[in-house]
C-alpha positions in Angstrom: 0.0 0.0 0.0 1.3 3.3 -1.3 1.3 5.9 1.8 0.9 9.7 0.7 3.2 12.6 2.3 0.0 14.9 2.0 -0.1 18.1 0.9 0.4 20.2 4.5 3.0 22.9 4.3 5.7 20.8 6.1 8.2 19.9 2.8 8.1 16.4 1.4 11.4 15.7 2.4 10.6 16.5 5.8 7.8 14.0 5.7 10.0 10.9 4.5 12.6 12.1 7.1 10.2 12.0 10.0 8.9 8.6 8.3 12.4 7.1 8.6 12.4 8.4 12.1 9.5 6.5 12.9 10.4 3.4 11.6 13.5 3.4 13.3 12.2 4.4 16.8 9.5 1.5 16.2 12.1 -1.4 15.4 11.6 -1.4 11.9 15.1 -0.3 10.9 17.5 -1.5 13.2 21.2 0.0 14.1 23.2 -2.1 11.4 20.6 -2.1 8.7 20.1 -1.0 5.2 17.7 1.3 4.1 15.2 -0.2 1.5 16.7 2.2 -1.7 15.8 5.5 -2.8 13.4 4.6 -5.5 11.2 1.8 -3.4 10.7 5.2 -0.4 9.8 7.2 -3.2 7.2 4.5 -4.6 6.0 4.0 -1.0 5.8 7.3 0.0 4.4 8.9 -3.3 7.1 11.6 -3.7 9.7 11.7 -5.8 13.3 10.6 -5.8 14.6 13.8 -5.5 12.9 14.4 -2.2 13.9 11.2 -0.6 17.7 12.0 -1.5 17.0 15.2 0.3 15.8 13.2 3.4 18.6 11.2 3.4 20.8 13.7 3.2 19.3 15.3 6.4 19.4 12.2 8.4 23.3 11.7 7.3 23.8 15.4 8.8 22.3 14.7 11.8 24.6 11.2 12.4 21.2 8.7 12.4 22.6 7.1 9.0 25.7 6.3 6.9 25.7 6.7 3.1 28.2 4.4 1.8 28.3 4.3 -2.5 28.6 0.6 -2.7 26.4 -0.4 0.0 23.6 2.0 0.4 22.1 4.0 3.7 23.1 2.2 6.8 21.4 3.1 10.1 24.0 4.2 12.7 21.9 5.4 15.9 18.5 5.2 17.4 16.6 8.8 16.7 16.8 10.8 20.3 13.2 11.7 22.0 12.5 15.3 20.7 10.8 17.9 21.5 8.2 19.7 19.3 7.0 22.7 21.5 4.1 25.0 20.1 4.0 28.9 21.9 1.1 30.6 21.7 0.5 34.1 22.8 -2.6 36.5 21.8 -0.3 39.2 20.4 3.2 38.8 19.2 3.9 42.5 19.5 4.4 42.3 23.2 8.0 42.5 23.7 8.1 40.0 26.3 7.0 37.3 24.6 9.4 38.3 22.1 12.4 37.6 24.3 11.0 34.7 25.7 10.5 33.0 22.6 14.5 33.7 21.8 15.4 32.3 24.9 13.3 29.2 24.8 14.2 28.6 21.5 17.7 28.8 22.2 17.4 26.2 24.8 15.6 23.9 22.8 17.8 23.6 20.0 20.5 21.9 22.6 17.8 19.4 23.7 17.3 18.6 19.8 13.8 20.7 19.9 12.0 23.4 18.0 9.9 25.7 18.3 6.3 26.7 16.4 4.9 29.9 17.3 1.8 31.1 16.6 -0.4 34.2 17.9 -4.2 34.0 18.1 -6.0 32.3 21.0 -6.8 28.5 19.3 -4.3 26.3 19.3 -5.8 23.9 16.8 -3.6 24.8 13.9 -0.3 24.1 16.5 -1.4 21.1 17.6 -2.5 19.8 13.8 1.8 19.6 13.3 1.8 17.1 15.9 3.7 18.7 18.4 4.4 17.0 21.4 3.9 19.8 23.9 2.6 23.4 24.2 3.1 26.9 26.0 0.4 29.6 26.4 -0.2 33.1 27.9 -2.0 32.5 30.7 -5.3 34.6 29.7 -5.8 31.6 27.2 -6.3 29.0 30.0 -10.4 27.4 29.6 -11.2 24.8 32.0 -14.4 24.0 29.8 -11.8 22.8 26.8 -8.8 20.2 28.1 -5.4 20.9 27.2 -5.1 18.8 23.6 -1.3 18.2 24.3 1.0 18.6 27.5 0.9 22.6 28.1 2.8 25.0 30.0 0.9 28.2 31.1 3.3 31.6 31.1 1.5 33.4 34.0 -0.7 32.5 37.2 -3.4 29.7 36.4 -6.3 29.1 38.4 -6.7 25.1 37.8 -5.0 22.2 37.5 -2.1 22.6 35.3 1.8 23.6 35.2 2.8 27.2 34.9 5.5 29.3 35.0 5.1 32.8 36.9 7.5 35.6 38.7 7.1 36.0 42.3 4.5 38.6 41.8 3.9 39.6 45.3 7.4 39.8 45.9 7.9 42.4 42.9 4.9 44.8 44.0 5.9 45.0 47.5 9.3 46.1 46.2 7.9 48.7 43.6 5.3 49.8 46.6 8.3 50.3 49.4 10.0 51.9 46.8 7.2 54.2 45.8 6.5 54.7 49.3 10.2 55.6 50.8 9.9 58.1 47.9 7.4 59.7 49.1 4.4 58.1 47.0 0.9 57.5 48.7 -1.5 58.8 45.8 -1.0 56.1 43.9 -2.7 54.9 40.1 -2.5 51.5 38.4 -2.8 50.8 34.7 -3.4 47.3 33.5 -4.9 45.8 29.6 -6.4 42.7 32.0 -9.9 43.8 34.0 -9.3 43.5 37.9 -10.4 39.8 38.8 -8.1 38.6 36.2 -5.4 40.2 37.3 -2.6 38.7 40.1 -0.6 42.0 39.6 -3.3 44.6 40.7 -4.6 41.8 43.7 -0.9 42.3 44.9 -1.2 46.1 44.5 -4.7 46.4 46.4 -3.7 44.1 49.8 -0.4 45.5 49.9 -1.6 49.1 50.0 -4.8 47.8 52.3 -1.8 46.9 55.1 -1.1 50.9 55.1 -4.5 52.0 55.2 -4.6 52.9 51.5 -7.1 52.0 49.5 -7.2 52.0 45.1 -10.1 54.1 43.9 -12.1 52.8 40.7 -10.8 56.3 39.3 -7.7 55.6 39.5 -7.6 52.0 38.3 -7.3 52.2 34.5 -8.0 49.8 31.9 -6.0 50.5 28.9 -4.1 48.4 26.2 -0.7 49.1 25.5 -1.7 49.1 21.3 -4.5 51.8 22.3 -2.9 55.3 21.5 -6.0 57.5 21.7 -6.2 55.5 25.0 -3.1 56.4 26.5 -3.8 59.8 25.5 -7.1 60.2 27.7 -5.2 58.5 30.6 -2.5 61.0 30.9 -5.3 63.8 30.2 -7.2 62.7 32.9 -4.2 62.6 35.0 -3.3 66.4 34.3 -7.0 67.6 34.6 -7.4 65.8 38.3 -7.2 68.1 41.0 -5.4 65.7 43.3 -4.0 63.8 40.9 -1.8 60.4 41.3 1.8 60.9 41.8 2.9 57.4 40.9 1.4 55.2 37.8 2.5 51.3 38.4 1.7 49.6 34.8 1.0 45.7 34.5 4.2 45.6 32.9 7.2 47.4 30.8 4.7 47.4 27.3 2.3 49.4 29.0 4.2 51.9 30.9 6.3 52.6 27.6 3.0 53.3 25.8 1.8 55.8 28.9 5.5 57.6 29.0 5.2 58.2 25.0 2.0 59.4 25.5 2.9 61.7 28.4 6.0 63.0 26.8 3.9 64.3 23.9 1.0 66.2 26.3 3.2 67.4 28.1 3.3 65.8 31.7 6.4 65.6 33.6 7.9 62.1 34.4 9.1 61.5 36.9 8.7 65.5 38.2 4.7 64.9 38.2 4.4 61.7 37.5 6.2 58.5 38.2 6.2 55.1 37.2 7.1 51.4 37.0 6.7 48.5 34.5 7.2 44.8 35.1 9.2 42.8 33.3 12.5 44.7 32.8 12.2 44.4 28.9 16.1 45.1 27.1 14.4 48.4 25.9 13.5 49.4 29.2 16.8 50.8 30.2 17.2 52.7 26.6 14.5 55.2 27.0 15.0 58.6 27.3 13.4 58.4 30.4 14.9 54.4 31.7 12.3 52.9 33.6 12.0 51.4 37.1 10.5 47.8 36.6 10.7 44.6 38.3 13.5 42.1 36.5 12.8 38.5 36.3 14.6 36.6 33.6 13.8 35.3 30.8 16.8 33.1 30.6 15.8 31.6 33.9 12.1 31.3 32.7 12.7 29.4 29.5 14.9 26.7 31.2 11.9 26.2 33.8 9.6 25.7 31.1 12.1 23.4 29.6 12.5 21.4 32.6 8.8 20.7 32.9 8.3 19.6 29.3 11.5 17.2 29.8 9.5 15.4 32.6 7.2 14.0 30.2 3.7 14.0 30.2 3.0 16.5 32.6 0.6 14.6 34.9 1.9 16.0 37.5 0.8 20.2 37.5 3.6 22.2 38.9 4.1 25.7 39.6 7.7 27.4 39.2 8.0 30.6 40.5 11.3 33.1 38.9 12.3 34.7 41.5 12.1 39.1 41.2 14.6 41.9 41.5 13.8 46.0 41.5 15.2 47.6 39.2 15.3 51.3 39.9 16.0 54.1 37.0 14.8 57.5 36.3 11.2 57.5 35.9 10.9 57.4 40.2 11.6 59.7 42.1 10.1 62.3 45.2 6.7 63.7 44.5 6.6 67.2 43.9 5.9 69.6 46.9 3.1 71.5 45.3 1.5 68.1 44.9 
């Protein structure tokens, strides 16, 4: 029976390579054994003999086979468990996810893995390559619709899976005594996520209830980093308030860059009547004109967490790793004004 490499978008060759794969890893061609020849693959596989040279030669790079002239393709090694890792994240434009993807892909290249990224919120077209495991933003979590494929949540998860998170209570206590040796006790939040959702403003709220401070709704803004004529009305409403907040913590680094652009074009002063934080210490952070204070955790340190989960397998058992936090303190804090 003639088997078909299909017509998906992964090449033929690759298709006849992962075949080979297979029928190695199942017993079928042993260490020691020749290959059945170039034109009964192509015959069997319905592709053509160009493709299955092409295979060959990939396998031959990667040490599973020997190509000998007079004797034909001799297989050398069993085929190492891979991983195939799908990441997928509502919007690619958020830097972080940007450098998390770098580092995770890095790292999976040494364990012989690869990565397939994807933005959008279904994961149907990731898991239709056949990947072996998956990693998504943590807004993305549904307890209605199981996890098709081992997954890894970036971000807190209320439910029984693994996830990786920064020590979030940790970071806003250190942003809040900073904000608060400064000076600071008028203080605004600005997140894209509404409240309930949110583990960053929960942190925010209970650590300023243990001063006796409370968050009004007016100064809890909902705003998306993407949303310009947003960020405009924020810092307007800001500058028309007559006791307005001295301090703006953001969800993270995206966010607070989008508010400081948008300030620095209105024409409010940060840090002299304004300061504020990110989260996430993002590589651009410290280039602004302005550098931002934010809360570091790396993403070096996050991506081989991840990896270590995915290595354990099938994932029955849910972990949690938390990445430890670190202030990072730059220009956009400082004292409020007096006349504030």
């Amino acid at each position: 029976m003639r088997r078909s490499a299909g017509n998906s978008s992964i090449p033929k060759h690759q298709h006849v390579a992962d075949y080979i794969k297979s029928r190695i890893s199942e017993g079928k061609y042993r260490i020691g054994e020749i290959l059945p020849g170039e034109r009964v693959l192509a015959d069997e596989l319905s592709v053509s003999r160009p493709s299955v040279k092409r295979a060959i030669k990939t396998l031959e790079a990667e040490g599973i086979i020997e190509c000998s002239p007079s004797i034909g393709s001799i297989v050398r090694r069993q085929v190492e468990e891979s991983l195939l890792v799908g990441y997928l994240v509502p919007d690619l434009q958020d830097p972080f996810h940007l450098e998390l993807i770098r580092e995770l892909d890095s790292l999976l290249h040494r364990h012989h893995g690869s990565l397939l990224v994807q933005q959008g919120i279904d994961d149907a077209r990731l898991t239709g390559t056949g990947l072996t495991h998956l990693v998504k933003h943590h807004m993305l979590f549904d307890p209605s619709r199981p996890d098709r494929v081992p997954t890894v949540y970036t971000g807190p998860v209320s439910g029984p899976v693994s996830s990786i998170v920064s020590d979030v209570d940790s970071g806003i206590r250190k942003i809040y005594a900073h904000l608060k040796g400064l000076g600071h006790s008028r203080i605004a939040y600005a997140s894209p996520f509404p409240a309930a959702q949110d583990s960053l403003y929960g942190s925010l709220t209970a650590v300023l209830r243990e001063d006796g401070l409370t968050l009004p709704s007016e100064r809890h803004f909902a705003i998306d980093p993407l949303d310009r004529h947003g960020c405009n009305e924020l810092v307007r409403t800001i500058q028309s308030d007559p006791a307005p907040p001295t301090a703006l913590v953001c969800y993270n680094d995206w966010l607070a860059i989008a508010i400081s652009r948008a300030a620095r074009e209105l024409g409010l002063d940060i840090p002299g009547r304004l300061s504020i934080t990110g989260y996430d210490d993002l590589y651009v952070a410290s280039l602004l004109q302005c550098p931002l204070t934010t809360v570091r955790f790396s993403r070096k340190e996050s991506a081989r967490r991840i990896v270590d989960i995915l290595m354990r397998g099938g994932l029955t058992e849910h972990v949690t790793e938390v990445v430890e936090t670190r202030l990072i303190v730059r220009e956009s804090t400082r004292a409020p004004a007096r006349d504030t």
